[in-house]
C-alpha positions as CSV (number, residue, x, y, z in Angstrom):
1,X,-23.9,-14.4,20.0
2,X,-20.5,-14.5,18.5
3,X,-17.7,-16.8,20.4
4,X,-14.3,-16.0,20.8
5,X,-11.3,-18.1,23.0
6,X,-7.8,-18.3,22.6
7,X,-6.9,-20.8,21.0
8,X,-2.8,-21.4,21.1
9,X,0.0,-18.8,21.9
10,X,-1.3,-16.5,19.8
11,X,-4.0,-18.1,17.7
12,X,-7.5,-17.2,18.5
13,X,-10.5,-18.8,17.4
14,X,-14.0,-16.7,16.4
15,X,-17.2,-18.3,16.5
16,X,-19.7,-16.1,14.2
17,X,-22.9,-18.0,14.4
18,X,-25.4,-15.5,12.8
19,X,-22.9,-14.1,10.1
20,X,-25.5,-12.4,7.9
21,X,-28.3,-10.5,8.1
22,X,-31.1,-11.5,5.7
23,X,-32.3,-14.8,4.4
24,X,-30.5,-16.1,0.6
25,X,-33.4,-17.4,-1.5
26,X,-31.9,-21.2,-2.0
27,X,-28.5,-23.2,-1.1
28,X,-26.1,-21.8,-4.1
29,X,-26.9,-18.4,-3.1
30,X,-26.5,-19.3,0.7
31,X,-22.8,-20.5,0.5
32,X,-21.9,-16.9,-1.9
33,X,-23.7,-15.0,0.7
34,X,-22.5,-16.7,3.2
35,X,-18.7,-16.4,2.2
36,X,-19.3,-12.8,1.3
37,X,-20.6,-11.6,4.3
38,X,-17.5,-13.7,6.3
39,X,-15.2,-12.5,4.4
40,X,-16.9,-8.8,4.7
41,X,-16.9,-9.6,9.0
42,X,-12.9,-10.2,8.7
43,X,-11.6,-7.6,6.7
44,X,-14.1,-5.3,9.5
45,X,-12.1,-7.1,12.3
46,X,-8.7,-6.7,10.4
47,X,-8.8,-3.2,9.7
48,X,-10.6,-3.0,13.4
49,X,-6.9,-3.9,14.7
50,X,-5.2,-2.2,12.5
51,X,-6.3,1.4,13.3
52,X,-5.7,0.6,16.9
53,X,-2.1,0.6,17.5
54,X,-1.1,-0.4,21.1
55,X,0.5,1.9,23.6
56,X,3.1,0.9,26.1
57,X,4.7,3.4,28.0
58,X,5.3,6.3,25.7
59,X,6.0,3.8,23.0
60,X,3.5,3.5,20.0
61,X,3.0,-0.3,18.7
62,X,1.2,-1.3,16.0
63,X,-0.7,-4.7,15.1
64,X,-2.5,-6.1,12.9
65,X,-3.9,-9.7,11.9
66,X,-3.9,-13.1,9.5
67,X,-7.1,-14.5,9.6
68,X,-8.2,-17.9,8.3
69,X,-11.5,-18.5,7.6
70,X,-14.0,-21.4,7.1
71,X,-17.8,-21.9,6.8
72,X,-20.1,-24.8,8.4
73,X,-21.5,-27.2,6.7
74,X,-19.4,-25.6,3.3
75,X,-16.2,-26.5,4.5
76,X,-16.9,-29.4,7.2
77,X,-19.4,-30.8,8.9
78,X,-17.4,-31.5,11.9
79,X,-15.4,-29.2,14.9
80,X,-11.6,-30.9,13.4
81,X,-12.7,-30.9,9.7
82,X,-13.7,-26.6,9.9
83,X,-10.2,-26.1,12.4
84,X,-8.4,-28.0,9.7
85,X,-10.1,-25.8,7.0
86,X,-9.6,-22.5,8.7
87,X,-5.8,-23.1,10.2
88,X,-5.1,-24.3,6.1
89,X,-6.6,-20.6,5.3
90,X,-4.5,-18.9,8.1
91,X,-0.8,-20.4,7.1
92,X,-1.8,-19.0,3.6
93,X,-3.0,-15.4,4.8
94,X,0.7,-15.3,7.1
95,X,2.7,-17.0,3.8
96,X,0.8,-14.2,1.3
97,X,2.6,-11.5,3.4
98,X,0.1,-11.9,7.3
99,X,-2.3,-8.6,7.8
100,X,-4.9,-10.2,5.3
101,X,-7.9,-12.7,5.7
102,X,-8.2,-16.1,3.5
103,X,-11.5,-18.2,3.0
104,X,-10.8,-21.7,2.3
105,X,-12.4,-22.9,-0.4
106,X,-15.3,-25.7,-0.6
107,X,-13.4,-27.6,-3.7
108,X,-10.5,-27.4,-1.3
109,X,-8.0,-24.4,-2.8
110,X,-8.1,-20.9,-1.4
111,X,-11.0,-19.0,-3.0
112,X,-10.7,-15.4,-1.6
113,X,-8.9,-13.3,0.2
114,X,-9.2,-9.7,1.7
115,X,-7.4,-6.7,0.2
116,X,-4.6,-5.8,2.2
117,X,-3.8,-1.8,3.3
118,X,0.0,-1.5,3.9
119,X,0.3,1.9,6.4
């Protein structure tokens, strides 16, 4: 089952337990397939939000997302260490421009990020 709470005013936290779908053969392979496939889930979610603009009233409002992203035991082995990780990958998606998605990286840097679609 996948989690997901708010988190702060308008922070929101994601809990993605079972990410992928099929078994990597050894470690190496399970942190690129593992980052892959999380950073294949956001850019689902971000585009998710994007193409479903808000009505109020008559009145057309659209959203969209920054996501921050990081991966147990990759990027923390602890609840703090992986919030630290992901909220580090978050201020960088919303300083890169928001509507994107940033994995923080295991050495510590930002490895990745989602291509954004201006509309």
């Amino acid at each position: 089952s996948d989690y997901f709470f708010r988190y702060g005013g308008e922070e929101f936290l994601l809990v993605l337990p079972l990410v992928y779908t099929q078994a990597p053969r050894n470690n190496l392979e399970k942190s690129k397939f593992d980052e892959t496939n999380t950073l294949a889930a956001a850019e689902r979610l971000r585009l998710a939000i994007l193409n479903q603009p808000l009505k109020v009233g008559k009145k057309r409002v659209d959203i969209s997302v920054s996501i921050g992203m990081a991966i147990f035991p990759l990027h923390g082995q602890r609840y703090e260490e992986l919030l630290k990780c992901a909220d580090t990958a978050l201020y960088q998606a919303k300083d890169a421009g928001r509507n994107c998605a940033f994995m923080y990286g295991a050495d510590k840097k930002m490895s990745k990020k989602t291509q954004k679609n201006r509309e």
